[in-house]
C-alpha atoms as one frame of an Amber mdcrd trajectory, in Angstrom:
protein
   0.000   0.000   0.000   1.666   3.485  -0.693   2.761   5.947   1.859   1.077
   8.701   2.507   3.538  11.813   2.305   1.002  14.400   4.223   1.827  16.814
   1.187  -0.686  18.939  -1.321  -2.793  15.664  -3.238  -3.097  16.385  -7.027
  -6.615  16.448  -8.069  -8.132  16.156 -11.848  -8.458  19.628 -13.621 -11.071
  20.775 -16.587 -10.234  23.579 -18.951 -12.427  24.966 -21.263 -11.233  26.688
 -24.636 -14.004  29.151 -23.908 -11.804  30.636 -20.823  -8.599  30.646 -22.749
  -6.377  33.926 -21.891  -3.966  35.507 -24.055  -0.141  34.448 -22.875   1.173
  36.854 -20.688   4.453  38.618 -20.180   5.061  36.827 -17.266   4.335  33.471
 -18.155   6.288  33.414 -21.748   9.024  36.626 -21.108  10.957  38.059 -23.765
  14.587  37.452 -24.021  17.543  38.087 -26.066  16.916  40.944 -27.459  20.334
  42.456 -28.407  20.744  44.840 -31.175  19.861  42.727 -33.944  16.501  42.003
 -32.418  16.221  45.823 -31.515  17.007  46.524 -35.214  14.338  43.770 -36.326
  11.599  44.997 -34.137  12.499  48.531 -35.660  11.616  47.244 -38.952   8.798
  45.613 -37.904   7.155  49.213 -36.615   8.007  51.104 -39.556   5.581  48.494
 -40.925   3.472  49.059 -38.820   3.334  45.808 -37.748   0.400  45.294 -34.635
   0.719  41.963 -32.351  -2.246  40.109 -32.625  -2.826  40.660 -36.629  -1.226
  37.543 -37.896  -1.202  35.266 -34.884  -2.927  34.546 -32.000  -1.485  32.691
 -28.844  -3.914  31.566 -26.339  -3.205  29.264 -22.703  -6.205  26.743 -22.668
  -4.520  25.506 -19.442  -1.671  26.476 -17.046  -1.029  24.526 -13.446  -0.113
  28.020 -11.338   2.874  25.405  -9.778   6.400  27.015 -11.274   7.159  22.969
 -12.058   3.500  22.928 -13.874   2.149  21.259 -17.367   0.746  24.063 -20.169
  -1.088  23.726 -23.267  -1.108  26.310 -25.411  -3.590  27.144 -28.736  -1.644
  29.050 -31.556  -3.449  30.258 -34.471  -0.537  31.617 -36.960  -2.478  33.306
 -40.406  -1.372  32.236 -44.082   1.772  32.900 -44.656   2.692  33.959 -41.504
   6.996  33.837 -40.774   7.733  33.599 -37.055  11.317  34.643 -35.832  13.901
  32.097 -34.725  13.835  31.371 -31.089  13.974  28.953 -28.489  12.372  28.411
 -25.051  13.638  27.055 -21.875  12.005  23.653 -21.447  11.013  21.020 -23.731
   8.135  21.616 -25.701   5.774  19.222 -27.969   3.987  20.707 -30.886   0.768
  18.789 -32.255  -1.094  20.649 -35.434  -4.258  20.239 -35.508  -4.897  21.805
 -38.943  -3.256  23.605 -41.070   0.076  22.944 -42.464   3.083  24.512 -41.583
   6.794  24.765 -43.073  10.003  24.122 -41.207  12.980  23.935 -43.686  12.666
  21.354 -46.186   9.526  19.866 -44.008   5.988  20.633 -44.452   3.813  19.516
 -41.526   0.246  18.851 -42.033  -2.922  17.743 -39.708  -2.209  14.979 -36.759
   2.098  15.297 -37.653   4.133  17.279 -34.689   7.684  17.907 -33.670   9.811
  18.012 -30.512  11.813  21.074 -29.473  14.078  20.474 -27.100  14.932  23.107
 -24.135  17.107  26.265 -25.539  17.767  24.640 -29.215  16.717  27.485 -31.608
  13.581  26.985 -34.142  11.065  29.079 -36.493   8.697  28.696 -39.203   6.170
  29.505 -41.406   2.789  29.122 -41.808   0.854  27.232 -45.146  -1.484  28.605
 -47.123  -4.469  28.032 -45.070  -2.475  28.920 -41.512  -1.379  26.546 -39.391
  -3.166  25.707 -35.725  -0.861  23.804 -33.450  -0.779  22.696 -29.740   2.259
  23.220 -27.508   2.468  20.866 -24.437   5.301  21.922 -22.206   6.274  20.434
 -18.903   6.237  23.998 -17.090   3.866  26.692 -16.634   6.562  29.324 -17.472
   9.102  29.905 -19.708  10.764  32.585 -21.397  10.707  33.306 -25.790  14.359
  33.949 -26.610  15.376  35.600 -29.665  18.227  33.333 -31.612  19.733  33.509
 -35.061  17.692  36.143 -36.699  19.517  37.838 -39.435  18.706  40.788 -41.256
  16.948  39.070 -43.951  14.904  36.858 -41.419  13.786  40.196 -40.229  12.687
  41.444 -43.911  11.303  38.184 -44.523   9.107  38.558 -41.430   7.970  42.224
 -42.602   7.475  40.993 -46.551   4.531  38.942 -44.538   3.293  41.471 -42.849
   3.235  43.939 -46.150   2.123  41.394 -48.145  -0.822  39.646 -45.947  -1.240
  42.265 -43.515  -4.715  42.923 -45.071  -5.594  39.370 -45.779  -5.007  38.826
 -42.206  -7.639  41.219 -41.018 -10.218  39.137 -43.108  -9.048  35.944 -41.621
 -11.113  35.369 -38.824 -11.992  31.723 -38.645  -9.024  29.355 -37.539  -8.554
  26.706 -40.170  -9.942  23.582 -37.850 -13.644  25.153 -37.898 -13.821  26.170
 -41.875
């Protein structure tokens, strides 16, 4: 029979998508921005570029224990380039529709990928956008900037210019078209 250690007993929890929040600051900080990344982010604001246009990041669950799980929603529009980065734990991605290119790879509906803690990644989204789920073992964790080059940077705002509009009149996620 196992021991009872007296401490906190863990206890089943339900999310609903409904009471998703948007990823905060705290949870998912900022880091590594040196003055390549200041230089990017300049770009970025001469084209006008507004957070929230082309993506949309939402925490459908988050144990409030530093050590906790998260799950993540992100909704990235057509087309849409993220920066290279990395984050500081382990993190599983599932898309759930969508298709999105990494390199040489394009991955579609029920494929995935593992990023390992600190190794540097980006991508871009298909045609249709991509929706994907991020499982990490933690409930926070930082974004830090890595590898983004000039023309990363110009590639990023090309999207923006280009399906900055579009964007606006995407407003249904590709998993409920």
């Amino acid at each position: 029979m196992p021991e009872k250690t007296g401490g906190k007993r863990a206890r089943m929890t339900i999310f609903r998508g409904a009471d998703a929040l948007p990823v905060s600051a705290e949870m998912m900080p900022r880091e590594g921005i040196d003055d390549g990344v200041l230089a990017g982010l300049a770009l970025l604001a001469q084209e006008n570029v507004q957070e929230g246009v082309g993506e949309q990041t939402r925490v459908l669950f988050g144990d409030p224990e530093k050590g906790g799980m998260s799950l993540l929603h992100a909704w990235f529009k057509s087309g849409y380039v993220l920066p290279f980065h990395s984050h500081s734990t382990d993190c599983l991605y599932y898309i759930i529709a969508g298709e999105l290119h990494m390199g040489s790879h394009v991955l579609k509906q029920g494929d995935g990928f593992f990023v390992p803690a600190d190794a540097g990644y980006g991508y871009e989204a298909g045609p249709e956008g991509v929706e994907v789920l991020e499982f990490r073992d933690a409930s926070q964790f930082n974004l830090f900037f890595r590898g983004n080059k000039p023309e990363r940077w110009e590639q990023i705002a090309a999207a923006f210019r280009e399906r900055g509009q579009a964007w606006a009149g995407e407003t249904t996620p590709p998993s409920r078209r």
